[in-house]
N, C-alpha and C positions, 0 to 999 in steps of 0.2 A: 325610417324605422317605424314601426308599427308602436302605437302610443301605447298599448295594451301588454307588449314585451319587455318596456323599459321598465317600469317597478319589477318584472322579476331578475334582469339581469343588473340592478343597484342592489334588491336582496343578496342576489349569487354572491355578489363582490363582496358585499358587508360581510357573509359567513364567511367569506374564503381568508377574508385578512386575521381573525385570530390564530389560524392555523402556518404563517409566518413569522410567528414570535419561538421559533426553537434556537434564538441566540443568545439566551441568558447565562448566565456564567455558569449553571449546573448542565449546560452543554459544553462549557466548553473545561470542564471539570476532568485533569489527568490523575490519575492517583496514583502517588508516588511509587518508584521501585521498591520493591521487601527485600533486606536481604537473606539470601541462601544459609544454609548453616555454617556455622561457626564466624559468621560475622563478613563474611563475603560476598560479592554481587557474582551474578551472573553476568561476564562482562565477554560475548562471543567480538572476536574481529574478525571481519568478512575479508577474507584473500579470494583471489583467483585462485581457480582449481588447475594448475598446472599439468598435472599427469591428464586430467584427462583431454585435454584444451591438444596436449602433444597427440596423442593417442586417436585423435580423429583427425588431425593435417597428418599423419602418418599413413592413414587406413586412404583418406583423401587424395595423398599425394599416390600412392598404390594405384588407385581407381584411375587418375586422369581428371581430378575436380580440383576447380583452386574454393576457400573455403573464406570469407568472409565474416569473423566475427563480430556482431551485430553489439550482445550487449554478452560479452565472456562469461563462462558458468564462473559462479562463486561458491564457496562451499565457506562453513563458521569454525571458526578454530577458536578455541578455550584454552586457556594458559591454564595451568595447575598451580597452584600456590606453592 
């Protein structure tokens, strides 16, 4: 290595290391859920979307394709107090 290169890539490094300090606890800082009105969260459960999950092995099995679900759609459902 060229003896005239090394002080600059010992500088590079030096600047480069403050710039991996973003693991202090105001990164890793969640701020809590609020809740909704009248004193209730917003609490959605994620189902499987059935009707539509049927509706393309139906159009599918029509066609002549067999249909492979990978990761099934989901869709959010809210219960109502």
């Amino acid at each position: 290595m060229n003896a005239k290169l090394c002080p600059f890539l010992v500088l590079a490094a030096a600047l480069a290391l403050p710039g991996c300090r973003t693991t202090d606890e105001s990164a890793r800082y969640v701020p809590a859920a609020k809740p909704v009105a009248h004193g209730s969260t917003y609490d959605p459960r994620i189902v499987e979307n059935a009707e539509y999950v049927a509706y393309v092995e139906q159009v599918a099995r029509r066609r002549g394709v067999t249909v492979r679900w990978v990761n099934k759609p989901v869709k959010r459902h809210v219960d109502e107090p």
